[in-house]
TIDRENRO-431000 format. One record per residue (C-alpha): x, y, z; residue in three letters. Coordinates in steps of 0.001 Angstrom, whole numbers, plus 500000, padded with zeros to 6 digits. Layout:
// residues N
<node east="X" north="Y" up="Z" type="ALA"/>
...
// end
This chain:
// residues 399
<node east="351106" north="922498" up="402091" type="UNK"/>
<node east="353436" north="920292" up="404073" type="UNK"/>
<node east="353017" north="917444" up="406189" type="UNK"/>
<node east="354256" north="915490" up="408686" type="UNK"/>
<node east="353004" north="912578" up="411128" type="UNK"/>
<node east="353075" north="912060" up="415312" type="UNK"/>
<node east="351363" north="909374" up="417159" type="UNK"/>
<node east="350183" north="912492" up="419598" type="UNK"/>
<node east="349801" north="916314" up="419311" type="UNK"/>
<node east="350034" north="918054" up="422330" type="UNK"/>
<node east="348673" north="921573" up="421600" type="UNK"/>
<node east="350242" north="923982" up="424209" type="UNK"/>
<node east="353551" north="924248" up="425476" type="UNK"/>
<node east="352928" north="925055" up="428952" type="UNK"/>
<node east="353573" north="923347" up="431632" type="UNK"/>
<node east="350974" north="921224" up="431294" type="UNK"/>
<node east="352042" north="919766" up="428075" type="UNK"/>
<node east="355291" north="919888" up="428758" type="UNK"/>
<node east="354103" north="917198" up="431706" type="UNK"/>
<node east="352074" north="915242" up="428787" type="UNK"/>
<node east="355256" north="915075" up="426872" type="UNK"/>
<node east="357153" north="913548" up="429308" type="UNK"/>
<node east="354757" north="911059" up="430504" type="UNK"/>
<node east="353983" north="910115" up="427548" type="UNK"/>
<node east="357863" north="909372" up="426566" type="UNK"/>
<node east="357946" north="907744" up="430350" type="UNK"/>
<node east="355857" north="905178" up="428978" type="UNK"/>
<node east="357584" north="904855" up="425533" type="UNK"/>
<node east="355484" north="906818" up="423268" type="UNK"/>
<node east="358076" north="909380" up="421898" type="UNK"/>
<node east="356695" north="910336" up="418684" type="UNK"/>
<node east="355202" north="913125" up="419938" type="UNK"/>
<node east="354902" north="916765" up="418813" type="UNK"/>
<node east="354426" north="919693" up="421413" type="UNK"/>
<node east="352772" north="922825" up="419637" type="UNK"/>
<node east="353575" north="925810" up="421272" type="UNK"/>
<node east="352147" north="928640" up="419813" type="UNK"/>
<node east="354846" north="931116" up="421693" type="UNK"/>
<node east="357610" north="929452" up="423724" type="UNK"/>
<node east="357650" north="926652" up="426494" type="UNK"/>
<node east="356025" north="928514" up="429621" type="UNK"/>
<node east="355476" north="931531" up="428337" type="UNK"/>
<node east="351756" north="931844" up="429127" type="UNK"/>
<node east="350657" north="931807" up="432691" type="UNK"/>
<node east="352920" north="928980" up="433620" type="UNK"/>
<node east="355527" north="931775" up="434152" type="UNK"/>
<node east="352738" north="934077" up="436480" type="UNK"/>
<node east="352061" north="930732" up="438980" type="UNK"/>
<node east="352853" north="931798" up="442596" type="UNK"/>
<node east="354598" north="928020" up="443033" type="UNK"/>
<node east="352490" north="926951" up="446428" type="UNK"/>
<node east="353434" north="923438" up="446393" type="UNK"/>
<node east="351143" north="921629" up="449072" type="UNK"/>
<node east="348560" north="918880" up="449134" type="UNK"/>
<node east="346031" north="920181" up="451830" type="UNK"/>
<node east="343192" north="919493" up="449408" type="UNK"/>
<node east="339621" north="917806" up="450397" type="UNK"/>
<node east="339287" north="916177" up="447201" type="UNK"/>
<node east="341060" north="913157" up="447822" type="UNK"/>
<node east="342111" north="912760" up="444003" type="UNK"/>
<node east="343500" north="916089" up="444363" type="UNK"/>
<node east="345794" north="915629" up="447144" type="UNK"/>
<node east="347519" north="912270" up="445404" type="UNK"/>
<node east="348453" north="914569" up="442237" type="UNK"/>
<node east="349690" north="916245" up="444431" type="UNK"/>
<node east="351983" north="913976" up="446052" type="UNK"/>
<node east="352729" north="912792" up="442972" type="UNK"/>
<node east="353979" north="916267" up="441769" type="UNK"/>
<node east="356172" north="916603" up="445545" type="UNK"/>
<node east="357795" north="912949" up="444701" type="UNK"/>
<node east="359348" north="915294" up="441529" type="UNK"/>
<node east="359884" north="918121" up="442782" type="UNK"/>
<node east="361507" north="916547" up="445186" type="UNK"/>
<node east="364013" north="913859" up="443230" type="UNK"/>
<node east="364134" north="916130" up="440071" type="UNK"/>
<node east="367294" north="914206" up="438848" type="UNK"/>
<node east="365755" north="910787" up="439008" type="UNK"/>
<node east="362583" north="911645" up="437505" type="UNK"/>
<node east="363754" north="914026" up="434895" type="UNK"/>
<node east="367421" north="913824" up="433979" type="UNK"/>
<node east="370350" north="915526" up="434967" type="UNK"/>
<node east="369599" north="918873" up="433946" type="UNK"/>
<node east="366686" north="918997" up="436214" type="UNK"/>
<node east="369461" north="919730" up="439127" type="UNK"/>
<node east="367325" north="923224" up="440272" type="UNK"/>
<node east="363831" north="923324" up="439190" type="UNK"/>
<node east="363366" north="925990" up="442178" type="UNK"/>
<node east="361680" north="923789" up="444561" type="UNK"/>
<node east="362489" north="924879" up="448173" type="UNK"/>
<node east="361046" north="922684" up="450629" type="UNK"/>
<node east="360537" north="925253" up="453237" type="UNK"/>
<node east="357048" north="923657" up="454363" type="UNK"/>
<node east="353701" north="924397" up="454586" type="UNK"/>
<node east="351088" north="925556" up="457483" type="UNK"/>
<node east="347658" north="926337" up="456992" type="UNK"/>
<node east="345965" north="927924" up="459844" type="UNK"/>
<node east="341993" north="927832" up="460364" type="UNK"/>
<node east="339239" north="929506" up="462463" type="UNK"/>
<node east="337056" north="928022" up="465298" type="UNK"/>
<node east="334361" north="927853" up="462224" type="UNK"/>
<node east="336574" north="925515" up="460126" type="UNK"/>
<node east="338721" north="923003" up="462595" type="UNK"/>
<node east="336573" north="919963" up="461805" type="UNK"/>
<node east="336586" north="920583" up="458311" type="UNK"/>
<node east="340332" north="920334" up="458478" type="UNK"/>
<node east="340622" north="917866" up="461377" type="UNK"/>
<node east="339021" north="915889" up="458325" type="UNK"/>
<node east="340584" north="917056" up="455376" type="UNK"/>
<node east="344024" north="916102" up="457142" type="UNK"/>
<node east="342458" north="912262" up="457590" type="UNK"/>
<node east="341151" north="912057" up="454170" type="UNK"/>
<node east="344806" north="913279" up="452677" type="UNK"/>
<node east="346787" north="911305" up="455097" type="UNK"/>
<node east="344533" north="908012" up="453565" type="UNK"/>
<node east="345979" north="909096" up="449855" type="UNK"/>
<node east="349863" north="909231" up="451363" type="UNK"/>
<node east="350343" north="912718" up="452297" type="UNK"/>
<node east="352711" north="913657" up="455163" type="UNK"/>
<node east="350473" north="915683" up="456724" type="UNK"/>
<node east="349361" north="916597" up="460986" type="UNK"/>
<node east="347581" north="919232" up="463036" type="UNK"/>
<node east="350411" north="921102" up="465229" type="UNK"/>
<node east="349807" north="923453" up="467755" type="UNK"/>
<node east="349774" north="927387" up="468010" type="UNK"/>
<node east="353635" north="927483" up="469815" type="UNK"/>
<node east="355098" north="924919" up="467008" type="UNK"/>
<node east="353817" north="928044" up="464227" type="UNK"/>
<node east="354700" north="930445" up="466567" type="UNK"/>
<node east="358655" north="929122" up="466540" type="UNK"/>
<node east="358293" north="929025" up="462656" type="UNK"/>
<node east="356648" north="932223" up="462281" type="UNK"/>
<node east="357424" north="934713" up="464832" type="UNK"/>
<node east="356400" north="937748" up="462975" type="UNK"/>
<node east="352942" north="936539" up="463336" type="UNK"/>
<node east="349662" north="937014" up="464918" type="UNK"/>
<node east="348287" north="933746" up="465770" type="UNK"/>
<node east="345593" north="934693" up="467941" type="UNK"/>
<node east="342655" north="934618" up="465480" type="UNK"/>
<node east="343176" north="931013" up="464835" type="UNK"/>
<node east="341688" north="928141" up="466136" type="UNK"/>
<node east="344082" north="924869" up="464971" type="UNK"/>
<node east="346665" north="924588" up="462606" type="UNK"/>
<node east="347342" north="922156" up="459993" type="UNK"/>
<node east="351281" north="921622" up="458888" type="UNK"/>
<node east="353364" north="919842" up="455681" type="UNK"/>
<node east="356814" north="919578" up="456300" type="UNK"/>
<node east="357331" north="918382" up="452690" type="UNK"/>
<node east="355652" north="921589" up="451096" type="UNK"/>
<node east="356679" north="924440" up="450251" type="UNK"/>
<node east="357153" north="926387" up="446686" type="UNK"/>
<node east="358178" north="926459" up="443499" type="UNK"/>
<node east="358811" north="927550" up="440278" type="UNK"/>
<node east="356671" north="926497" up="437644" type="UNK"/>
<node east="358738" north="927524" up="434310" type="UNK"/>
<node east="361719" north="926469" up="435531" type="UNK"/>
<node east="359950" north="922701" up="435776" type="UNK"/>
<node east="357736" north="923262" up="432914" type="UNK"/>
<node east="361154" north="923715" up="430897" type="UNK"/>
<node east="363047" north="920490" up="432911" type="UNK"/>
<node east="360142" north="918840" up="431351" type="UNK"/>
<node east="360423" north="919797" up="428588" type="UNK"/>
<node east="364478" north="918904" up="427934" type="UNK"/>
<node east="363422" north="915206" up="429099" type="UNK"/>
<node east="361093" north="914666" up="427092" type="UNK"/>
<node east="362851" north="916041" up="424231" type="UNK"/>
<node east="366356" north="914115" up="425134" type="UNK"/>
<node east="363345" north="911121" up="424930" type="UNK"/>
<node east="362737" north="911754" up="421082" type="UNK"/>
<node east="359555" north="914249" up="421629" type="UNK"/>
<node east="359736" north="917304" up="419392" type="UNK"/>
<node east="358837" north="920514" up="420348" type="UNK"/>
<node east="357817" north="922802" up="417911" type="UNK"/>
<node east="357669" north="926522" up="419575" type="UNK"/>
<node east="356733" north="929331" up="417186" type="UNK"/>
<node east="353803" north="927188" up="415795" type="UNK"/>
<node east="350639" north="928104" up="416654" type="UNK"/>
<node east="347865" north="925362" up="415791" type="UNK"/>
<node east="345057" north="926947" up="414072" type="UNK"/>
<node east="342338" north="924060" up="413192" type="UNK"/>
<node east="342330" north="920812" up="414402" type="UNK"/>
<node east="341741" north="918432" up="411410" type="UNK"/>
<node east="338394" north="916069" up="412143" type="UNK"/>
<node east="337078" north="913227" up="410205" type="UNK"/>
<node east="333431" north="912448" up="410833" type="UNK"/>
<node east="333684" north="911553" up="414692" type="UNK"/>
<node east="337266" north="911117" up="415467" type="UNK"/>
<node east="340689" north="913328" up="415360" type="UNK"/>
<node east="342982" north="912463" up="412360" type="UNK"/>
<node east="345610" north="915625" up="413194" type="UNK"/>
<node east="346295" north="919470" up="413257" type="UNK"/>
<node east="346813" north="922289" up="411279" type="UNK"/>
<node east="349475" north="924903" up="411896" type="UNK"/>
<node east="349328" north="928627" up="410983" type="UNK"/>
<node east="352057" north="927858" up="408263" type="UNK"/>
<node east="349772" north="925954" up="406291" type="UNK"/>
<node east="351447" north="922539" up="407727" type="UNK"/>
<node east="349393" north="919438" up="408767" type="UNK"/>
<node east="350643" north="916773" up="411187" type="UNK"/>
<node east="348790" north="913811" up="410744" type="UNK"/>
<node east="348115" north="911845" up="414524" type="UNK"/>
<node east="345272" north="909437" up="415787" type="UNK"/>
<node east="345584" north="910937" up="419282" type="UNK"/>
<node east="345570" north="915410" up="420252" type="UNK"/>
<node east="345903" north="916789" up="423561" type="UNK"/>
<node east="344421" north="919696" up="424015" type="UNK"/>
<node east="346342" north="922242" up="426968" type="UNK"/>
<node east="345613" north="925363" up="425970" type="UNK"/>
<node east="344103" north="927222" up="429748" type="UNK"/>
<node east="342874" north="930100" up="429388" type="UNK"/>
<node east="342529" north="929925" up="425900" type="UNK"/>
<node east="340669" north="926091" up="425444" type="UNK"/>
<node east="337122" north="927325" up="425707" type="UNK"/>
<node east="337441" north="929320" up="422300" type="UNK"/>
<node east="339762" north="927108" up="420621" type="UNK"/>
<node east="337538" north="923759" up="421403" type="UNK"/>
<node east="333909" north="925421" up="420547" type="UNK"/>
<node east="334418" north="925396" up="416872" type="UNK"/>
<node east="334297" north="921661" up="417026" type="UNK"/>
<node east="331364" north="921357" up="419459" type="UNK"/>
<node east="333398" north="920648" up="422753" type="UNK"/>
<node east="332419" north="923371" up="425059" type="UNK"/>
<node east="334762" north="923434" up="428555" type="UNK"/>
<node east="333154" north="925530" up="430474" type="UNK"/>
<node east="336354" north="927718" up="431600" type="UNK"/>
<node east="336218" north="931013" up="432716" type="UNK"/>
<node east="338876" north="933211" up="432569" type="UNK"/>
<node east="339782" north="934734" up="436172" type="UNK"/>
<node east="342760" north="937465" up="436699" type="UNK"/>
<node east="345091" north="936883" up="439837" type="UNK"/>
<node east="347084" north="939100" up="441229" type="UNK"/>
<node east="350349" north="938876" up="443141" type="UNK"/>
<node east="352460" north="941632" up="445662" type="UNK"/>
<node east="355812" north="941565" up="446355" type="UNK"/>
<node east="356715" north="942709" up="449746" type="UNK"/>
<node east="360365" north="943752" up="451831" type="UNK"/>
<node east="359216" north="942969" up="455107" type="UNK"/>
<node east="362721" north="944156" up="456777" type="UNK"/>
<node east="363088" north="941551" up="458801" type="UNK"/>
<node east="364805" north="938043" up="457920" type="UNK"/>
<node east="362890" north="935544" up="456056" type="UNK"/>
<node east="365537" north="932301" up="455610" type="UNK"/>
<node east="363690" north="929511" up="457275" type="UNK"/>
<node east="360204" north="931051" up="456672" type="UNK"/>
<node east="357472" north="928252" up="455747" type="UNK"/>
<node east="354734" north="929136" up="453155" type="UNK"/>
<node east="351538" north="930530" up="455602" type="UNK"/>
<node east="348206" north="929504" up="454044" type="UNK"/>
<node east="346004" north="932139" up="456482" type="UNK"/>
<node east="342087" north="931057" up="456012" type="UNK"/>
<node east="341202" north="933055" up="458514" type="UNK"/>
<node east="341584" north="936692" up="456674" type="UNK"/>
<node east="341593" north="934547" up="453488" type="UNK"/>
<node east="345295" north="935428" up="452090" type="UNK"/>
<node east="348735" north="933261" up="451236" type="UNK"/>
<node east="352445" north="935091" up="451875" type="UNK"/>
<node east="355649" north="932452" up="451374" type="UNK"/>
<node east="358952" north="933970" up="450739" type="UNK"/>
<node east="361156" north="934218" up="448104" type="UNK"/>
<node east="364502" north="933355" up="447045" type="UNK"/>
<node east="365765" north="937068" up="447173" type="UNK"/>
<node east="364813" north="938226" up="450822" type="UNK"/>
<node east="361440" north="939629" up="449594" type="UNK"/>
<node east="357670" north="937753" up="450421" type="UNK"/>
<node east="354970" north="937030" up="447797" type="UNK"/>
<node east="351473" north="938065" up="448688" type="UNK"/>
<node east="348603" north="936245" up="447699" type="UNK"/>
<node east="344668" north="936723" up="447653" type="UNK"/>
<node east="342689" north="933478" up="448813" type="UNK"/>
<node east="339060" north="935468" up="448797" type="UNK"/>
<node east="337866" north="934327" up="445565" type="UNK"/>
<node east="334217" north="935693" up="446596" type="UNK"/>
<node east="334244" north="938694" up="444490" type="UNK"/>
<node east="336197" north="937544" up="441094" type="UNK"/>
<node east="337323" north="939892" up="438012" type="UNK"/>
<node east="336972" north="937872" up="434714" type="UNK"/>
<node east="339678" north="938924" up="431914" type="UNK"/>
<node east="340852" north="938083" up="428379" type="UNK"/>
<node east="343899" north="936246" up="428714" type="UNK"/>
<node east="345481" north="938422" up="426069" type="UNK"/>
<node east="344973" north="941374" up="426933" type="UNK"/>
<node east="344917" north="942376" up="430890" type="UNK"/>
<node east="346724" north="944187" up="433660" type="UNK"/>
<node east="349900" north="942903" up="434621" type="UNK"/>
<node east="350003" north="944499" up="437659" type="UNK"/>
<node east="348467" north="945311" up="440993" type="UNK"/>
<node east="345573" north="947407" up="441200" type="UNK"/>
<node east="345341" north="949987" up="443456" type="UNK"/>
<node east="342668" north="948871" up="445008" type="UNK"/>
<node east="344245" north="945193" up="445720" type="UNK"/>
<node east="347303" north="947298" up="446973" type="UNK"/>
<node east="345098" north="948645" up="449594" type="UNK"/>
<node east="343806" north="945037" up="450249" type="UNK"/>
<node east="347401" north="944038" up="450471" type="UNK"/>
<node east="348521" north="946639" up="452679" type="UNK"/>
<node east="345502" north="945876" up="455630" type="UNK"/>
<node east="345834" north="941820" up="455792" type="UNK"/>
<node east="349737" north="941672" up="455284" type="UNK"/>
<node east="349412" north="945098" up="458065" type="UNK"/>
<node east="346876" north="943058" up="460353" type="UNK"/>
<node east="348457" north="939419" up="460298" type="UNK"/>
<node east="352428" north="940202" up="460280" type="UNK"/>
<node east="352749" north="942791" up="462814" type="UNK"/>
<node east="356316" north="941523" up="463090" type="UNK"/>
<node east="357182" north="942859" up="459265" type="UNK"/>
<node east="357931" north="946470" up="460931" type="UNK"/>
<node east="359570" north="948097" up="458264" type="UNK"/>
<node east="357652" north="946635" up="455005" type="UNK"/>
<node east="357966" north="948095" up="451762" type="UNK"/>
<node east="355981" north="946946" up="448466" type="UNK"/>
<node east="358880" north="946361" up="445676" type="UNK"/>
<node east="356223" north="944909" up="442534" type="UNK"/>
<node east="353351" north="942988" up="441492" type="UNK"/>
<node east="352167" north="940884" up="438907" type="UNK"/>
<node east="348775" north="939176" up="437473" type="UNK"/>
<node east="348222" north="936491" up="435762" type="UNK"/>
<node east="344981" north="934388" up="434897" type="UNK"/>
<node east="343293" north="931624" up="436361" type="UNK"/>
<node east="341163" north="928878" up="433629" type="UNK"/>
<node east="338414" north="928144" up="436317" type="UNK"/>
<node east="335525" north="925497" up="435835" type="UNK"/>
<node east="332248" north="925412" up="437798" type="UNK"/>
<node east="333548" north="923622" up="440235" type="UNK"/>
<node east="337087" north="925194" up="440369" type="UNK"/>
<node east="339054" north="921898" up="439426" type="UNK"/>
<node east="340267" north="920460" up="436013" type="UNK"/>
<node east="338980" north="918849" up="433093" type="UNK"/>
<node east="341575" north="915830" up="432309" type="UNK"/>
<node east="339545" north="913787" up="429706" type="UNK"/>
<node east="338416" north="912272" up="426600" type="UNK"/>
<node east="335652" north="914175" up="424205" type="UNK"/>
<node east="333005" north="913522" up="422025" type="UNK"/>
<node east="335747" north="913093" up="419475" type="UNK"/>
<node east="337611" north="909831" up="419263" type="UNK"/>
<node east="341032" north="910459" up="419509" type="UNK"/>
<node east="341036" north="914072" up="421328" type="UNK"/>
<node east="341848" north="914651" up="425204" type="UNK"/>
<node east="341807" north="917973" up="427057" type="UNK"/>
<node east="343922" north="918990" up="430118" type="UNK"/>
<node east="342646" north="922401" up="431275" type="UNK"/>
<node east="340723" north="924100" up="433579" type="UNK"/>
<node east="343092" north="923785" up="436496" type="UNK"/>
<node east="341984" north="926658" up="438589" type="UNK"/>
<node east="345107" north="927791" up="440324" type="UNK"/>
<node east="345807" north="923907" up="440860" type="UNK"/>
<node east="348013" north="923497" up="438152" type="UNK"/>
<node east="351600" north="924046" up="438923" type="UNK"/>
<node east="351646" north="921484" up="441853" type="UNK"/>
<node east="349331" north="918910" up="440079" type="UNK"/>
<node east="351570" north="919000" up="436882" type="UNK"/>
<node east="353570" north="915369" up="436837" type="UNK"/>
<node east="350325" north="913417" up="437373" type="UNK"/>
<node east="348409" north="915285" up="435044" type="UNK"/>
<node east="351232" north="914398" up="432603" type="UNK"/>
<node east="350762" north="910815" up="433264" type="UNK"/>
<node east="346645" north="911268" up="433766" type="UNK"/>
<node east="347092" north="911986" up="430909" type="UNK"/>
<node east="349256" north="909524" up="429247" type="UNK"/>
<node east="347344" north="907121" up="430840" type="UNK"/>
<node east="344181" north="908151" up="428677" type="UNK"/>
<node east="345710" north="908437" up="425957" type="UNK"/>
<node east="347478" north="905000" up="426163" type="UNK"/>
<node east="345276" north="902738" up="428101" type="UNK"/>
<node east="341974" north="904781" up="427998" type="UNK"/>
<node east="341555" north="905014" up="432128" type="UNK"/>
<node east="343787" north="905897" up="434873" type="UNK"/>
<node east="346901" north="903666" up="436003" type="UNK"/>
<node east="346537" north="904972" up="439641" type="UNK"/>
<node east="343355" north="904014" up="441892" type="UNK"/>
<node east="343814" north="906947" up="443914" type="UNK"/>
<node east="343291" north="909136" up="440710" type="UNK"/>
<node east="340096" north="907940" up="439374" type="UNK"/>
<node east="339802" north="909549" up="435910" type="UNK"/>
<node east="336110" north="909638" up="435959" type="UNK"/>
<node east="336326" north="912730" up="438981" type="UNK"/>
<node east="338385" north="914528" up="436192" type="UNK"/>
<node east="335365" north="913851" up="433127" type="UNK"/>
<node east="334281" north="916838" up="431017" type="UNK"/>
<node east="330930" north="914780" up="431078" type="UNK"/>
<node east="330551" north="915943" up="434797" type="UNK"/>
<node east="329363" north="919450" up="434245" type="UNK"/>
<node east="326499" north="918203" up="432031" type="UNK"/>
<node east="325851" north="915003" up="434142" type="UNK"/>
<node east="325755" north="918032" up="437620" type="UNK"/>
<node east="328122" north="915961" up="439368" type="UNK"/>
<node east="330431" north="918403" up="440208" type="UNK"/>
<node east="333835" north="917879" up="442298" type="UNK"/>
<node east="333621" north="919186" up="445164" type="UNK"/>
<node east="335727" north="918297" up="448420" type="UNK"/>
<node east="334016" north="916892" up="451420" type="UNK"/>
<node east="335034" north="918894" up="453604" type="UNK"/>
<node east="334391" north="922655" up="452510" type="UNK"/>
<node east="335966" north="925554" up="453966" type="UNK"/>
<node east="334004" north="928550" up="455341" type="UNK"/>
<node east="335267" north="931251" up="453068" type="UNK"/>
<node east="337843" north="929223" up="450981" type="UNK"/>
<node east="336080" north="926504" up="449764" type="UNK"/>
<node east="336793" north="926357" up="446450" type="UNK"/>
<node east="340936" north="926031" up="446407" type="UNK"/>
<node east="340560" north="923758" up="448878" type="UNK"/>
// end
């Protein structure tokens, strides 16, 4: 047996760690090993449909998010030179809502405009101009972001990743982290498949999908379930330079395009859920979600008149009860947990790096907008869920 010593373990190479990492070395603490069981990314960091906005109700929420848009943003001055393309586009963002809904996001818009987003209700011509391929007349009012737009989350998670290595971090890929090593009531290390041990007072646990199994041993039960998402890719045959992500809550679906010509399709009805292990599950579109894909894409774009499906993906959502993440301490001194971020994640990542070196550091967050209590594991047990004040009929719970 070998071993070795950190003064943090991030379990997880995702893009969530990889956001730890470089907090942490923001703030000095560069003795720091990432242990990534596969590669940086290569989990469902690499299957995130890159939706960068912050139209949430949960007012915590929406500052991570701006947060994560001052980075994506200024990826040079936040994480080095080689952070030149992450893949943000800043194409914008419009959400558009039925008669049902427009006080619910007359008042999510206040609430995020109090936390600093750019944010304002624009009218049916302005997404008309930006989105002539449209039918608008379902909706009611209309909610835009000119900062938004998309991403892509494993070209970030691996910017982050470089920085905080050029910082001192180390990340060990290829080293899966089988037992976490516990003395009485506080964390004293890990324990890699090889048999190695690396000694640390302080373990961050970002494992999605896979934290509920990996914690329980050790009593800490995160109540995640594991949700599969699926993704089309569709030709429209018509241009789509210019084209601003389209958040449609009135038939409950996302489209925003891509880099290539082509536009990604996305589900927002999360009423009737498939749960999935995260290891083994279709990476594709069902048929069935095809045909789903096919009548709303059919229904809202009339304009796409010559579209053509080219691919699909899936990937899986970590969900909590209240479908928002666990960023905390446990019942073990010493050991934090980062997951749960239920299709939040990507946009969310920078402040849930420094969330999370703030915890580790300090003990409590360093930004009042962000309370770290709304992010306690304790919450499920104590039934004081997150929830935004301002739900959506139908969409509630990415909202």
């Amino acid at each position: 047996m070998t071993t070795d010593t950190a003064d943090v373990v991030i379990v997880g190479g995702g893009i969530e760690g990889a956001a730890a990492a470089w907090a942490l070395a923001q703030r000095g603490v560069t003795d720091v090993v990432v242990a990534e069981r596969n590669t940086v990314g290569s989990g469902m960091t690499g299957k995130s449909s890159g939706i960068v906005r912050c139209h949430y109700g949960v007012s915590s929420l929406a500052a991570m998010a701006t947060v994560g848009l001052e980075v994506f943003e200024k990826p040079q001055q936040f994480l080095g030179d080689h952070a030149a393309d992450i893949g943000f586009r800043q194409s914008g963002y419009v959400v558009g809502v039925g008669e049902q809904n427009v006080d619910a996001m007359r008042a999510s818009l206040a609430a995020q405009r109090a936390v600093g987003v750019q944010t304002e209700e624009i009218d049916a011509a302005e997404v008309e101009r930006m989105w002539p391929y449209a039918d608008l007349t379902p909706f009611a009012a209309f909610g835009w972001e000119p900062r938004g737009g998309y991403g892509d989350a494993y070209q970030t998670a691996q910017a982050l990743a470089v920085s905080a290595r050029a910082a001192g971090v180390r990340v060990l890929q290829g080293t899966p982290v089988v037992d976490l090593l516990v003395d009485g009531d506080r964390i004293t290390g890990v324990r890699t498949a090889d048999g190695t041990e690396i000694h640390a007072p302080s373990v961050v646990v970002a494992t999605g999908a896979w934290t509920r199994p990996f914690l329980a041993p050790y009593g800490i039960d995160v109540p995640i379930r594991v949700v599969r998402e699926q993704i089309v890719l569709i030709s429209p045959g018509v241009p789509t330079a210019g084209l601003p992500v389209f958040s449609d809550l009135v038939s409950l679906q996302y489209i925003r395009p891509e880099t290539g010509g082509d536009v990604l399709f996305g589900n927002s009805d999360l009423a009737d859920i498939a749960e999935a292990d995260p290891d083994r599950y279709l990476n594709r579109a069902t048929d069935e979600f095809v045909d789903v894909t096919v009548e709303k894409v059919g229904t809202r774009f009339p304009g796409f008149t010559a579209a053509a499906i080219t691919g699909s993906y899936a990937g899986c959502y970590d969900v909590t009860p209240d479908w928002n993440p666990v960023i905390s301490a446990t019942g073990v001194t010493g050991l934090f947990v980062a997951a749960g971020f239920s299709g939040h994640g990507f946009k969310i990542a920078p402040a849930v790096g420094r969330l999370v070196a703030d915890l580790v550091i300090d003990g409590r967050s360093a930004d009042a907008r962000i309370p770290e209590s709304d992010f306690r594991l304790s919450r499920f047990d104590d039934g004081d869920l997150l929830k935004t004040p301002y739900p959506y009929v139908g969409a509630g719970e990415m909202r």
